[in-house]
Structure formats: C-alpha cells, structure tokens
Backbone atoms as SQL, in Angstrom:
CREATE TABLE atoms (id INTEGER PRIMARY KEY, chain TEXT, resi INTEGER, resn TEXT, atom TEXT, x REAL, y REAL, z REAL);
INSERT INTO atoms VALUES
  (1, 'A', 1, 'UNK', 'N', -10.996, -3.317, 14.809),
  (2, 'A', 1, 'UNK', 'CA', -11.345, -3.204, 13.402),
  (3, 'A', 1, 'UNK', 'C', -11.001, -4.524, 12.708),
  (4, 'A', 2, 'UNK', 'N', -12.173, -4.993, 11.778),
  (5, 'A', 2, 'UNK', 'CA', -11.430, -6.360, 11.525),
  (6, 'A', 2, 'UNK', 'C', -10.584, -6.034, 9.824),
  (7, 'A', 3, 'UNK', 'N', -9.643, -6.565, 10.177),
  (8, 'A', 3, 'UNK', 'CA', -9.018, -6.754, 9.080),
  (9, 'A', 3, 'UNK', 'C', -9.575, -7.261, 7.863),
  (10, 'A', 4, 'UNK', 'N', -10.365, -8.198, 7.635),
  (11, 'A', 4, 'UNK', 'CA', -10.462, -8.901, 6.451),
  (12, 'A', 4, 'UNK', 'C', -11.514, -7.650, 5.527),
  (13, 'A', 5, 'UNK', 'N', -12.349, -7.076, 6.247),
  (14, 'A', 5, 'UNK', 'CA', -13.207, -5.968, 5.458),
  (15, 'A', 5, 'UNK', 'C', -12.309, -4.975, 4.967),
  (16, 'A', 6, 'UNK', 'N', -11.615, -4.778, 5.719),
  (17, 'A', 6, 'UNK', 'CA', -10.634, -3.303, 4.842),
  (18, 'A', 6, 'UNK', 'C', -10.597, -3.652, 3.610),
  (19, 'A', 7, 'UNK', 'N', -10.421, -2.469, 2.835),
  (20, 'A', 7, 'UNK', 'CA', -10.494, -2.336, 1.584),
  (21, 'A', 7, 'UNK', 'C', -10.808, -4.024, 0.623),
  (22, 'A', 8, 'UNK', 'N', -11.933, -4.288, 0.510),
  (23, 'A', 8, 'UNK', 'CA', -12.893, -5.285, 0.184),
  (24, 'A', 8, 'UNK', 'C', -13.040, -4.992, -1.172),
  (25, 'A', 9, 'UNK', 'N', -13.080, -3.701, -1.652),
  (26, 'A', 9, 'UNK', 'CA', -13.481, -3.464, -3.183),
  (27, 'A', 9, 'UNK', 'C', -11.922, -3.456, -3.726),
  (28, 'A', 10, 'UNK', 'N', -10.814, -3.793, -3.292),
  (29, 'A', 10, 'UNK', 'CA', -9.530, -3.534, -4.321),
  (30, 'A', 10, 'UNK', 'C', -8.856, -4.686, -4.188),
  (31, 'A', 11, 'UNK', 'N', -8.257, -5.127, -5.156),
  (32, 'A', 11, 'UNK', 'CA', -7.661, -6.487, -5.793),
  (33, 'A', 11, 'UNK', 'C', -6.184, -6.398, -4.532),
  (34, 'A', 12, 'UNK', 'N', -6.535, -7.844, -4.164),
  (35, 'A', 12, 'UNK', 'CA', -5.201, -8.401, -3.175),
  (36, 'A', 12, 'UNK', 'C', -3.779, -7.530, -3.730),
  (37, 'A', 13, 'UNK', 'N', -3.270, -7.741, -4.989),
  (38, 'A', 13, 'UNK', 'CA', -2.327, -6.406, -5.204),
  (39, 'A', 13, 'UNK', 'C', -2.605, -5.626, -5.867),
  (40, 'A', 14, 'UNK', 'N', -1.960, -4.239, -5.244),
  (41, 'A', 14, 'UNK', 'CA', -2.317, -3.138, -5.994),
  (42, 'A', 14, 'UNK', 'C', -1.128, -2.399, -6.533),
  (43, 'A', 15, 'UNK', 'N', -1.352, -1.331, -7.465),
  (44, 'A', 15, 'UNK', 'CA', -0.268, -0.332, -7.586),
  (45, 'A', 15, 'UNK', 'C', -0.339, 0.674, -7.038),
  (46, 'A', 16, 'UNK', 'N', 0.446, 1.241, -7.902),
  (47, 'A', 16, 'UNK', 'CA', 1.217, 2.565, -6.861),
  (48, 'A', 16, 'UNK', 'C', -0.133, 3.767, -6.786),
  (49, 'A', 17, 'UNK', 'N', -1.047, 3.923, -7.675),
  (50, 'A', 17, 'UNK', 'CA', -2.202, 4.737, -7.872),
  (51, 'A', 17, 'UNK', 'C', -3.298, 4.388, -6.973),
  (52, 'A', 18, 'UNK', 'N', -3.638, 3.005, -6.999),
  (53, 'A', 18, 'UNK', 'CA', -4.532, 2.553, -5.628),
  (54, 'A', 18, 'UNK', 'C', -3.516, 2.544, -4.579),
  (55, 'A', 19, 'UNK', 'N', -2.721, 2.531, -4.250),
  (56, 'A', 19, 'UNK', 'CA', -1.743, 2.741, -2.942),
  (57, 'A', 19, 'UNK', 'C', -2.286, 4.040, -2.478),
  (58, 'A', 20, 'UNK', 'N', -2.127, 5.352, -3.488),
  (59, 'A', 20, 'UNK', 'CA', -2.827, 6.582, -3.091),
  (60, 'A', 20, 'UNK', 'C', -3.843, 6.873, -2.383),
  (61, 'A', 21, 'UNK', 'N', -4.670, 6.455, -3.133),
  (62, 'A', 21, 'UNK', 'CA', -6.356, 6.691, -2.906),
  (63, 'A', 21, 'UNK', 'C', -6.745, 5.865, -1.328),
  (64, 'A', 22, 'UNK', 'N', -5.865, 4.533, -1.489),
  (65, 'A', 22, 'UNK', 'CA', -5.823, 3.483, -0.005),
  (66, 'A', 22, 'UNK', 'C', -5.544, 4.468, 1.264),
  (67, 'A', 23, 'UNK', 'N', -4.779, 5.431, 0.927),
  (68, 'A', 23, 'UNK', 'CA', -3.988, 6.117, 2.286),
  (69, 'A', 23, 'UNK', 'C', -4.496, 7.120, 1.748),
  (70, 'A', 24, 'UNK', 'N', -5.888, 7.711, 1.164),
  (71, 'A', 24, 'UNK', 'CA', -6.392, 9.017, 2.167),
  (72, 'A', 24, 'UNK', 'C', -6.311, 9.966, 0.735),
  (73, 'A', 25, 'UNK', 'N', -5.397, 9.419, -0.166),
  (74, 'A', 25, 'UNK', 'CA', -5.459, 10.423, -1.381),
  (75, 'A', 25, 'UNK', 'C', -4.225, 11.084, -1.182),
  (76, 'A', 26, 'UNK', 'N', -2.976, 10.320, -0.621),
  (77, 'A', 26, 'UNK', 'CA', -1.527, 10.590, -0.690),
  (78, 'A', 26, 'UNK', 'C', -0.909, 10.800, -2.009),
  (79, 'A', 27, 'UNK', 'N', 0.259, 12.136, -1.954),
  (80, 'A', 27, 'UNK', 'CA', 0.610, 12.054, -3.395),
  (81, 'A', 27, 'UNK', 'C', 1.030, 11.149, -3.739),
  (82, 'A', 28, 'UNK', 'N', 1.715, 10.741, -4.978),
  (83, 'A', 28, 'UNK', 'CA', 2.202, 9.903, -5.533),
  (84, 'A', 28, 'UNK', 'C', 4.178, 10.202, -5.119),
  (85, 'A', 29, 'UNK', 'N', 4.262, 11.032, -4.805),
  (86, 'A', 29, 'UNK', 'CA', 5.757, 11.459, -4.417),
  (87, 'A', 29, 'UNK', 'C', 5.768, 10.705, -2.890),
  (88, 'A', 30, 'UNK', 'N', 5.037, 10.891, -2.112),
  (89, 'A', 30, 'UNK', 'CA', 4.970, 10.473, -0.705),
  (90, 'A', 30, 'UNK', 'C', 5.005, 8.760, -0.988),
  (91, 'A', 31, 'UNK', 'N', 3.591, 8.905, -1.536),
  (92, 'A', 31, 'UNK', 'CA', 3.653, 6.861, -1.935),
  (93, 'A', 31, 'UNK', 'C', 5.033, 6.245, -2.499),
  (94, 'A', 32, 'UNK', 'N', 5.608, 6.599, -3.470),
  (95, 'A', 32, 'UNK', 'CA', 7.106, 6.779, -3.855),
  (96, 'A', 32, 'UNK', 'C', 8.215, 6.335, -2.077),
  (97, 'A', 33, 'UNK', 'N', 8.073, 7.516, -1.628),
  (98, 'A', 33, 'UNK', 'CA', 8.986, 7.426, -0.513),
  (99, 'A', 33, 'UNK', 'C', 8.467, 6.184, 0.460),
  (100, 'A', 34, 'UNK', 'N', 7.547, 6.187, 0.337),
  (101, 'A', 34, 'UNK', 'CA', 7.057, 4.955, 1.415),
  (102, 'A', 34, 'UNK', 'C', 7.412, 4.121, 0.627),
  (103, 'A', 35, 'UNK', 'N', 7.230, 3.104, -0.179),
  (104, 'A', 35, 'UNK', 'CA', 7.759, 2.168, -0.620),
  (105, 'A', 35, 'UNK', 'C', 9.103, 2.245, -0.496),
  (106, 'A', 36, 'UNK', 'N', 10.036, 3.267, -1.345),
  (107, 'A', 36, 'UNK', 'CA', 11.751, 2.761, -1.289),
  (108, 'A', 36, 'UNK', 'C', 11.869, 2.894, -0.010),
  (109, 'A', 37, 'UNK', 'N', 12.072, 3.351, 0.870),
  (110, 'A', 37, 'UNK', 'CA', 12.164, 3.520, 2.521),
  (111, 'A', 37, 'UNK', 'C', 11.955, 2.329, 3.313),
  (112, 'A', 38, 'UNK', 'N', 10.977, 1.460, 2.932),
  (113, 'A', 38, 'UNK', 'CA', 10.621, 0.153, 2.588),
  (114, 'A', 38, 'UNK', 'C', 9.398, 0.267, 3.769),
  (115, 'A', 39, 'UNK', 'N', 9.217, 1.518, 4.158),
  (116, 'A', 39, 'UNK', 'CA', 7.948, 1.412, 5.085),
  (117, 'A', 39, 'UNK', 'C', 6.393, 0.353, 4.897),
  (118, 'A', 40, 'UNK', 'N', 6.510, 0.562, 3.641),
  (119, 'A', 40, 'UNK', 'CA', 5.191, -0.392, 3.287),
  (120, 'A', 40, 'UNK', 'C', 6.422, -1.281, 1.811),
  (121, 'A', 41, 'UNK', 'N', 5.566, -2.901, 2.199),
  (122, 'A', 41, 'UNK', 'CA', 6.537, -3.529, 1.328),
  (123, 'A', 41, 'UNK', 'C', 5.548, -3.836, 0.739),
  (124, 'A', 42, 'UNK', 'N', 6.866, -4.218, -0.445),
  (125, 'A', 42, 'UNK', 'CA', 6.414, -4.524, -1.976),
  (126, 'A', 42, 'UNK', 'C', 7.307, -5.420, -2.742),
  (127, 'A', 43, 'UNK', 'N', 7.047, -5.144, -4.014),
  (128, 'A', 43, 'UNK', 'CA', 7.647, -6.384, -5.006),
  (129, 'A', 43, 'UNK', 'C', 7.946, -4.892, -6.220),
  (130, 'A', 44, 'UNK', 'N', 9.336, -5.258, -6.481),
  (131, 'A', 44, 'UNK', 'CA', 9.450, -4.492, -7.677),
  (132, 'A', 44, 'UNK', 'C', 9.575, -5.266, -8.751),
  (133, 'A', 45, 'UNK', 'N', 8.543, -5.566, -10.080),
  (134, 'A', 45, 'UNK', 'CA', 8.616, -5.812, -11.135),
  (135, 'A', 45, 'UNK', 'C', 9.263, -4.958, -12.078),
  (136, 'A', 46, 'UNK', 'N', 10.231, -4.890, -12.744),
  (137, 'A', 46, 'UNK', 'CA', 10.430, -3.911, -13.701),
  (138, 'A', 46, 'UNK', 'C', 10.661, -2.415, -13.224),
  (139, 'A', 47, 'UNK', 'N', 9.735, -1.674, -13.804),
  (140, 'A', 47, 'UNK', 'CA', 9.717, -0.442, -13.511),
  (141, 'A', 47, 'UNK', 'C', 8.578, 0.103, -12.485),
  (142, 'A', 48, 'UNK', 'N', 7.632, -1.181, -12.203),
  (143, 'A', 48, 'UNK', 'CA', 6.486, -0.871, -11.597),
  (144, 'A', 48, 'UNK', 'C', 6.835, -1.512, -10.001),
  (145, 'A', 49, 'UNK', 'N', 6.022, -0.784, -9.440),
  (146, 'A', 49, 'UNK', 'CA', 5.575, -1.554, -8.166),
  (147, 'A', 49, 'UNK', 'C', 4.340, -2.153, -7.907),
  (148, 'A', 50, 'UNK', 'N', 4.508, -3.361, -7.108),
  (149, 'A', 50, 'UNK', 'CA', 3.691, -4.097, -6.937),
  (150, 'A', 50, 'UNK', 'C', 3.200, -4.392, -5.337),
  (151, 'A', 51, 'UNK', 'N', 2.032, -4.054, -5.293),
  (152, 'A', 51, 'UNK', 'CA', 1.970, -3.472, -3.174),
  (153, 'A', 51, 'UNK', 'C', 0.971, -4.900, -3.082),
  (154, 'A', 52, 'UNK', 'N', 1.294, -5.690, -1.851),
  (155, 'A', 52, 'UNK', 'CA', -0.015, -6.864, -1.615),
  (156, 'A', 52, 'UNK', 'C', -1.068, -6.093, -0.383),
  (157, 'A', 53, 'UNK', 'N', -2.186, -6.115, -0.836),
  (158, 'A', 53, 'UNK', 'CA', -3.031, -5.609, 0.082),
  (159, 'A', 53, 'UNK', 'C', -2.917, -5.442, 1.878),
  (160, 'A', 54, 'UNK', 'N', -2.360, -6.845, 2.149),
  (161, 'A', 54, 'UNK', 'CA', -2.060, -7.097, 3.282),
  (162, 'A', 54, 'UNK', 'C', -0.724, -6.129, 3.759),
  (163, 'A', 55, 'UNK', 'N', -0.012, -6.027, 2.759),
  (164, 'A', 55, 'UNK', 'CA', 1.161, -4.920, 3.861),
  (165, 'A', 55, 'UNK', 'C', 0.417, -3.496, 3.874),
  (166, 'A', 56, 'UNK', 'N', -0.970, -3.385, 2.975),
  (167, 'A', 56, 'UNK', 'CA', -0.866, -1.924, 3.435),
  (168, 'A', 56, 'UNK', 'C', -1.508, -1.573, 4.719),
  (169, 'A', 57, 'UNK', 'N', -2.293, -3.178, 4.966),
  (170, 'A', 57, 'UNK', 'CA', -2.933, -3.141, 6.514),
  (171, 'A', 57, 'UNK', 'C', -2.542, -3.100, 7.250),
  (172, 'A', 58, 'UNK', 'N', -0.712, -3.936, 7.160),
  (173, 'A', 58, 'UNK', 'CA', -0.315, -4.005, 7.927),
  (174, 'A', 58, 'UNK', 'C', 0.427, -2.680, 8.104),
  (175, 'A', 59, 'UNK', 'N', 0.557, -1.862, 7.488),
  (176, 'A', 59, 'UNK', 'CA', 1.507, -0.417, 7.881),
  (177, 'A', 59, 'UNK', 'C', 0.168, 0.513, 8.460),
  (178, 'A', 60, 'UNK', 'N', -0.684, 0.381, 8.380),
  (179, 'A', 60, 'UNK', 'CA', -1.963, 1.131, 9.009),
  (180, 'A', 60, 'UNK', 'C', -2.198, 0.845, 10.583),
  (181, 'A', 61, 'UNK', 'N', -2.024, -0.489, 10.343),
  (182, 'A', 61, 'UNK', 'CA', -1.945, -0.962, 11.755),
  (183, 'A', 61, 'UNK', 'C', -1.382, -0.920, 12.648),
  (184, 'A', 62, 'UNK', 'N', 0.121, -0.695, 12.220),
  (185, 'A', 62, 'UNK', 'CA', 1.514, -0.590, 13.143),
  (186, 'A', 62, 'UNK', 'C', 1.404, 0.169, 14.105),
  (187, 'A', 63, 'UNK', 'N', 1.517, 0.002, 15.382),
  (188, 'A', 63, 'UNK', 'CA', 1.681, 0.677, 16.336),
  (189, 'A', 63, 'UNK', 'C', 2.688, 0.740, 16.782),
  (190, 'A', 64, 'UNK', 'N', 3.884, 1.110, 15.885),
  (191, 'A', 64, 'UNK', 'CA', 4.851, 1.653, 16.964),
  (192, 'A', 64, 'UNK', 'C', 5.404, 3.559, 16.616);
C-alpha cells in the first residue's frame, strides 16, 4: 500500500475529530486513550491535540 495516497484529502495535521473518522469512526474516548498512552504521537498545544498525518500511518502500519 503506498503510503503517500493515504488519506490525501486531510491536512498533514490533524485533530482529535479527524483522528476519528481516520481510524474507521473511533470514539473520541478511544482516540483520547490512544494518544495519552502515546500509541499514536502527537504534540500537545494547550488544551488541544495536535496529530501529524504521518504518525497516524505510521500506527496503521505497525506490525508488531
């Protein structure tokens, strides 16, 4: 699968709401736990999170 096409229509970073919809239409409680857990990384600004496109490929991808 090539990487660079994945998600093509959503901005290099996203938030926590496109994080959802990215993984299938995950709650927002689950997306929550994946980030602090630090399963998929991010950047915390403030009160928000900030996800770069590329880690969410890269946690899709992970094979272990």
């Amino acid at each position: 699968m090539k990487t660079q096409a994945m998600f093509e229509n959503y901005p290099d970073v996203v938030g926590v709401d496109d994080l959802c919809k990215m993984l299938g239409g995950i709650s927002r409680k689950l997306a929550y736990r994946l980030l602090t857990d630090q399963e998929i990384r991010s950047v915390r600004i403030g009160r928000s999170y900030k996800i770069p496109k590329i880690c969410i490929i890269e946690y899709l991808t992970r094979t272990s």
